[in-house]
C-alpha positions as CSV (number, residue, x, y, z in Angstrom):
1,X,38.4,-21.0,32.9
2,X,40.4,-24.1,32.9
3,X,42.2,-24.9,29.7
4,X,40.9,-26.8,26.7
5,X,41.4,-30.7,26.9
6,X,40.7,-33.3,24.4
7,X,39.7,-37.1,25.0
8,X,43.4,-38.3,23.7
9,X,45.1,-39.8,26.1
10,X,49.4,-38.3,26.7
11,X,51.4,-39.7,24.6
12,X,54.3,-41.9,26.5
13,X,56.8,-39.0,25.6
14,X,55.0,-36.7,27.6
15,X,54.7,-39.0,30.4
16,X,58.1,-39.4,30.0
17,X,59.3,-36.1,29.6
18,X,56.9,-34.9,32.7
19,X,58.3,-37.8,35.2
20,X,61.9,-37.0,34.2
21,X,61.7,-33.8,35.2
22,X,59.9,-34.5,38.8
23,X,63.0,-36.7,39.1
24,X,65.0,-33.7,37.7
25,X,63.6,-30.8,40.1
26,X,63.5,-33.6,43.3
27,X,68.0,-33.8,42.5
28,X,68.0,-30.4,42.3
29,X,66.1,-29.5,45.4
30,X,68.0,-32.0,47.2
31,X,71.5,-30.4,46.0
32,X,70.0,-26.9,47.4
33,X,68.9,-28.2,50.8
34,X,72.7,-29.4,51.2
35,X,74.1,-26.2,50.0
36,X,72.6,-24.0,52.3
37,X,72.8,-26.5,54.9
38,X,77.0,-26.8,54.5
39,X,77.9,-24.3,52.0
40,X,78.7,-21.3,54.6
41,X,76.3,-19.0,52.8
42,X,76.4,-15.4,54.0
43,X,73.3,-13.6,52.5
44,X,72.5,-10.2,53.5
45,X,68.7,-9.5,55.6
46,X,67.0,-8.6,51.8
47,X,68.3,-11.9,50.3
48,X,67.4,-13.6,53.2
49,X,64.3,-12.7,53.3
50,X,63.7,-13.7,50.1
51,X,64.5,-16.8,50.0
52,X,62.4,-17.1,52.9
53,X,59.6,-16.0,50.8
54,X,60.2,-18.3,48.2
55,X,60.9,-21.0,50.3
56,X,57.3,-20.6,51.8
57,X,56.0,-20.4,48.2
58,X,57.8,-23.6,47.1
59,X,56.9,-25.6,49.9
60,X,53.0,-24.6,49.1
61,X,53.5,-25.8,45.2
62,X,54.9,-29.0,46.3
63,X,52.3,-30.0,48.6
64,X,50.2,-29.0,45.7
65,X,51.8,-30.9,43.5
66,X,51.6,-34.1,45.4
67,X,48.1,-33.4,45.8
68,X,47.9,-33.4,42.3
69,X,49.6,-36.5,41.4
70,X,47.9,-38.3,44.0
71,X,44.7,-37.2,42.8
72,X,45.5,-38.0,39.4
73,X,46.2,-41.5,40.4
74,X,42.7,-41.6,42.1
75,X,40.9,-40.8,38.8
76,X,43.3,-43.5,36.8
77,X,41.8,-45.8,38.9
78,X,39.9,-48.2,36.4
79,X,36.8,-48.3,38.4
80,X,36.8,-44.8,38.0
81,X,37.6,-44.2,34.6
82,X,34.7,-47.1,33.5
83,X,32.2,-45.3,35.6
84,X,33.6,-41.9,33.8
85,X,33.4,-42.9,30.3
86,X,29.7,-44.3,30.9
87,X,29.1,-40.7,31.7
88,X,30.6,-39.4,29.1
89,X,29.3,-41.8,26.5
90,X,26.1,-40.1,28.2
91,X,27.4,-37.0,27.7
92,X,27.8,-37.9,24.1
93,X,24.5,-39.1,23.8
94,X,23.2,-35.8,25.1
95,X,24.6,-33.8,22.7
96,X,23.6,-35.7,19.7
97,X,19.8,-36.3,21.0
98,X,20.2,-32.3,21.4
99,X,21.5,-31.6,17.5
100,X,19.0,-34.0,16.4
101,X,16.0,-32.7,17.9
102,X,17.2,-28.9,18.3
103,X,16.2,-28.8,21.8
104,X,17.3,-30.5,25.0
105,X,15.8,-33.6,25.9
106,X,14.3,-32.5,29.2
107,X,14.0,-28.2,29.4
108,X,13.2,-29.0,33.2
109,X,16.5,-30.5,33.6
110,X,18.5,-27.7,31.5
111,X,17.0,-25.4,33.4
112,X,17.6,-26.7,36.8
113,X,21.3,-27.3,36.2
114,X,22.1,-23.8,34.8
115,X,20.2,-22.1,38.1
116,X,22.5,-24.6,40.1
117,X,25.4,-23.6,38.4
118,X,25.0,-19.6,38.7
119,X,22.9,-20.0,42.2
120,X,23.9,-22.4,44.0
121,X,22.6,-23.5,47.7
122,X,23.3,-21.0,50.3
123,X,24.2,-21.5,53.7
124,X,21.6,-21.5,56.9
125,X,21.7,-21.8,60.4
126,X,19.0,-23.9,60.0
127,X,21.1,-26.9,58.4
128,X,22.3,-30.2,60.5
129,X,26.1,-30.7,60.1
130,X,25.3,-33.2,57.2
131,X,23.6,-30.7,55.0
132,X,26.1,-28.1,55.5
133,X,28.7,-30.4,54.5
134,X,26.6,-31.4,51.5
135,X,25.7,-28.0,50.7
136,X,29.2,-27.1,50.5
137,X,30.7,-29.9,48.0
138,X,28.2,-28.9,45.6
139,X,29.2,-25.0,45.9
140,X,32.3,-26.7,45.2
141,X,31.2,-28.4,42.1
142,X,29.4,-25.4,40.6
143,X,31.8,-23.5,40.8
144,X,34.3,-25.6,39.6
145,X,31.9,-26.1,36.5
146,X,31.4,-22.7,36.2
147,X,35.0,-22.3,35.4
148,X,34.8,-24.4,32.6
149,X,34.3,-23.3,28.6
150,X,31.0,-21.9,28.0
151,X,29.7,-25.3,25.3
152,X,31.0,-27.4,28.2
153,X,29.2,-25.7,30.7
154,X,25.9,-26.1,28.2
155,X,26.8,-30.0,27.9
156,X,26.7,-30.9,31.2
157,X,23.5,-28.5,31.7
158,X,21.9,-30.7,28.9
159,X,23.3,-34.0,29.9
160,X,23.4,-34.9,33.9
161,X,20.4,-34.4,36.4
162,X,21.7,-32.3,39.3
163,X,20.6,-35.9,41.0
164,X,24.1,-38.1,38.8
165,X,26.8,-35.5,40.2
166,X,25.7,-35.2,43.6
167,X,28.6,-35.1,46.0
168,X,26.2,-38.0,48.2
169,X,26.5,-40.2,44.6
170,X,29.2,-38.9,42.5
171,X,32.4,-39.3,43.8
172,X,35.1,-36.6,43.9
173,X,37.6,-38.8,41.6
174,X,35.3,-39.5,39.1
175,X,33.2,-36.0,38.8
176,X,37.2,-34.6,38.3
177,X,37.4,-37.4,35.3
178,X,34.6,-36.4,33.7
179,X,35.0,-32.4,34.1
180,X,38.5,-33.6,32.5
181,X,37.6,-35.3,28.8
182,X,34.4,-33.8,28.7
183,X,34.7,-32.7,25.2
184,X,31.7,-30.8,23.3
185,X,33.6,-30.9,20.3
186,X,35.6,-28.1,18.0
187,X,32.9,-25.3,16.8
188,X,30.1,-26.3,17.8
189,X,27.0,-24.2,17.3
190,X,23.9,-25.6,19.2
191,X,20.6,-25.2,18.2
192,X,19.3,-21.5,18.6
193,X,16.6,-23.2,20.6
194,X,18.9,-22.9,23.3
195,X,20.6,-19.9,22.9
196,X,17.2,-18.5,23.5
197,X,16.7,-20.5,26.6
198,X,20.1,-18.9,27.9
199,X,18.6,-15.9,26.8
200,X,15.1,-15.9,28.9
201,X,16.9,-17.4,31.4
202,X,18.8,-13.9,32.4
203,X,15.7,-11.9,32.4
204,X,14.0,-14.0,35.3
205,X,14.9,-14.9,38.7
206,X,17.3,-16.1,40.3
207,X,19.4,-15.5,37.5
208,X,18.7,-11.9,36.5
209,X,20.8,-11.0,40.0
210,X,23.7,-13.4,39.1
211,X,27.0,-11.1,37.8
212,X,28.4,-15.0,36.5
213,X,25.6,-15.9,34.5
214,X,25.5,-12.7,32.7
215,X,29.7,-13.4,32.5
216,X,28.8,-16.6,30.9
217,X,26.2,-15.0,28.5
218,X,29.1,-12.6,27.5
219,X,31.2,-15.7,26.7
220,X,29.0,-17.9,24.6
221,X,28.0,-14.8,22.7
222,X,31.9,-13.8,22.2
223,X,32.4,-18.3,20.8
224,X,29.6,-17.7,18.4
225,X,31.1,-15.0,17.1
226,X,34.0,-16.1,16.7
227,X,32.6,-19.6,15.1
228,X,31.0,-17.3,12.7
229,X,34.0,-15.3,11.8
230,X,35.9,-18.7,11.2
231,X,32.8,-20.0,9.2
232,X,32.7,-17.0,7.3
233,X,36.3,-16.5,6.5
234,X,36.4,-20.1,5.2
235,X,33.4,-19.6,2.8
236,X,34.8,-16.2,1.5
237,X,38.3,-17.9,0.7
238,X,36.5,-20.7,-1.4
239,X,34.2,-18.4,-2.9
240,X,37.5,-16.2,-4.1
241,X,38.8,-19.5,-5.2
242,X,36.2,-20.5,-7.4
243,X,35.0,-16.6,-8.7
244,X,38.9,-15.5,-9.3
245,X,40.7,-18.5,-10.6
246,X,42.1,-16.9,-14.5
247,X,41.5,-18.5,-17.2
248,X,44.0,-20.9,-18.8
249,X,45.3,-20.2,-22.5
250,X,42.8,-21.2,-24.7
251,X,45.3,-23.5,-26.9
252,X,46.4,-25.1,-24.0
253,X,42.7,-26.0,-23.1
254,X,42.4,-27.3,-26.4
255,X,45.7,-30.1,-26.1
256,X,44.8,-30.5,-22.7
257,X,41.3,-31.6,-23.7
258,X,42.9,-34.2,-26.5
259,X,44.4,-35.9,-24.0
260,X,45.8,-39.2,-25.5
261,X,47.3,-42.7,-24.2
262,X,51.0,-43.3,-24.8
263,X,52.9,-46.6,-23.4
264,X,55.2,-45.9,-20.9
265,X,57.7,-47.2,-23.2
266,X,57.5,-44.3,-25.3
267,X,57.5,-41.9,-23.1
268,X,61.4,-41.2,-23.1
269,X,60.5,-40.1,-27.0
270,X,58.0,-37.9,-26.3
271,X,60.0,-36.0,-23.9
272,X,62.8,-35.6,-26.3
273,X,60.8,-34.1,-29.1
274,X,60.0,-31.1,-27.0
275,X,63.0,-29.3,-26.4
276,X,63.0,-26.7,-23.3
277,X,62.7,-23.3,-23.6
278,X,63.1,-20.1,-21.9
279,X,60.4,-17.8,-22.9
280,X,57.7,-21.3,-22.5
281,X,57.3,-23.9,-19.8
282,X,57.1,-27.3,-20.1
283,X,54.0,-29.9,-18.2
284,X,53.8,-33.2,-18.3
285,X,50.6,-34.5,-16.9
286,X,50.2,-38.0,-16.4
287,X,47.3,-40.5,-15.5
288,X,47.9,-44.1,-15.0
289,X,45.6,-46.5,-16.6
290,X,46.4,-50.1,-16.0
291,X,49.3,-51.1,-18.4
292,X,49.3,-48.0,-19.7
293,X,49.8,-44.0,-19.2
294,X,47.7,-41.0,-20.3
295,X,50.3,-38.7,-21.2
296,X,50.1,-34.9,-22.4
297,X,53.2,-33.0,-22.7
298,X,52.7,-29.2,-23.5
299,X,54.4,-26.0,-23.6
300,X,52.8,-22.5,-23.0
301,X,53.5,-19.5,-21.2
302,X,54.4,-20.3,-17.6
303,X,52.0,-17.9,-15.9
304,X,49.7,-20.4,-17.5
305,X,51.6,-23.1,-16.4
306,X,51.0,-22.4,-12.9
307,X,47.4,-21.1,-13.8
308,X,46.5,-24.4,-14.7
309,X,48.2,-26.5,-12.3
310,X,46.7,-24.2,-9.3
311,X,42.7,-25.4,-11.1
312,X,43.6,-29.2,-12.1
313,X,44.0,-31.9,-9.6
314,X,45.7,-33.7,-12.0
315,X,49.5,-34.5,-11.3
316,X,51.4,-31.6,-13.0
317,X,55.2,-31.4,-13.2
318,X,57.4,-28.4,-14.0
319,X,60.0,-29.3,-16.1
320,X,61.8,-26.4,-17.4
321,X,63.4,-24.1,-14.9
322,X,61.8,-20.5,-13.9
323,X,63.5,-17.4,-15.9
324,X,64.0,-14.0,-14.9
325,X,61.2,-12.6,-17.5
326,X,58.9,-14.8,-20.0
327,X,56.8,-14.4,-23.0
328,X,52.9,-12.8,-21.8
329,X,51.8,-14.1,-25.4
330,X,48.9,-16.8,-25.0
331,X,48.2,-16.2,-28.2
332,X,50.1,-19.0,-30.2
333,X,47.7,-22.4,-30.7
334,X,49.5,-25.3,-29.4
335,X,50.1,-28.8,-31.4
336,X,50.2,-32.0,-30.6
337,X,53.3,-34.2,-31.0
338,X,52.2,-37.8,-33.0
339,X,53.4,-41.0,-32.5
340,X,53.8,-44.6,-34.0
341,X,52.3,-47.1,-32.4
């Protein structure tokens, strides 16, 4: 299957980085040809013959790579990429109308495309020239959407008549855009409606007899399961959170709760009259309120400490280094220090 995409386009340090080393391997290719051409190279038969080999090899990867590039500069063409993100906006479109609803906008259609994919049109002696050729480009296409991720596969399935990626309709440059950013989405879970489409599907004909479609069956089963493992392992870890979080020492609770306003001005006074310690930790927790600051400064046990400032999504600041050992005591009610105005 081809590897996963998204719809972001490279950044300029990748395009940078990729062009710099064409440029790179093109100098050092060059440097090669010259050394073996003047450089009085003895090799032995086994070396030649393996750099024979992999000079065969090499010169098959760079015709395949300007294939590539050219290609690539085919589908950044920007009549091709507006015609491809209409069809992907389609695409889009699709899959929302198919979340919505829970069931693909036309079954006929579905249907249609998945027997094309996993049963293509076979060959006959029958066919003119033309309809072999045609024929063969969509062979082609199947197969080349075939090799794409199973919710792709079931995207384009829901999405495009057989009739919009026709080799006669759709061309090459653009059907290769639009297998490229096609993006389902991250974890997507369709409908069960059509899981069980998929599902009947296999059991009938044509597609009963087709080893791929029963390959591709085997795939989107494995990317549920593996949604619902994700899914699962995310609600378990919140659940743990919330059912196992200990409770905070009750004193503390209790200043926390009488949280009270104290100008910033004072501030440096209330930190003075608690003095550190190394059996207790310090917090300051602080809220500000227009011209002014909702200040608590506290000192329990620092398993509490951190008990509390795991829970609270309030700002909470350590203030007292850790020790080796501290005081397990959460006995001892807390007070609050009082100020002047």
């Amino acid at each position: 299957m081809e590897p996963h995409h998204t719809n972001e386009q490279p950044t300029s340090d990748l395009q940078t980085v990729i062009t710099g080393r064409f440029n790179n391997f093109a100098c050092e290719l060059t440097a090669m040809i010259e050394s073996i051409q003047f450089g009085r190279l003895q090799f032995t038969g086994d070396e030649y013959k393996a750099m024979e080999t992999a000079s065969r090899d090499l010169a098959k990867i760079a015709n395949n790579i300007a294939d590539e590039v050219k290609a690539l500069g085919k589908r950044r063409k920007a009549a091709v990429v507006a015609e491809g993100q209409k069809l992907l906006s389609q695409a889009e479109s699709a899959k929302l109308g198919v979340m919505a609803s829970q069931k693909p906008k036309s079954l006929v259609l579905f249907v249609r495309n998945m027997q094309l994919f996993f049963n293509p049109p076979g060959e006959s002696k029958l066919d003119s020239p033309t309809v072999q050729k045609r024929k063969q480009l969509t062979r082609e296409r199947c197969e080349r959407l075939r090799g794409l991720a199973p919710d792709k596969i079931i995207l384009w399935a829901a999405a495009f008549a057989p009739s919009i990626w026709d080799s006669n309709v759709l061309q090459k440059s653009t059907f290769d855009f639009v297998v490229e950013f096609l993006e389902p989405g991250n974890s997507l879970s369709w409908p069960p409606h059509i899981y069980g489409i998929l599902n009947t599907l296999v059991t009938e004909h044509p597609l009963c007899q087709s080893s791929g479609f029963k390959e591709f069956l085997t795939a989107v089963q494995e990317s549920v399961e593996a949604g619902q493992k994700v899914t699962g392992s995310c609600s378990q870890k919140a659940q743990t959170q919330q059912t196992e979080v200990p409770d905070v020492d009750e004193g503390a609770q209790e200043v926390i709760e009488r949280a009270f306003l104290v100008p910033p001005t004072k501030l440096d006074k209330l930190l003075k009259l608690h003095p550190q310690s190394t059996a207790r930790h310090s917090i300051i927790l602080t809220i500000p309120i227009v011209d002014r600051v909702a200040t608590v400064l506290i000192s329990i046990p620092r398993e509490d400490a951190i008990r509390f400032g795991w829970e609270s999504s309030l700002p909470v600041i350590f203030n007292a280094s850790p020790q080796p050992t501290f005081v397990q005591s959460t006995s001892a009610r807390l007070t609050l220090p009082q100020f002047d105005d």
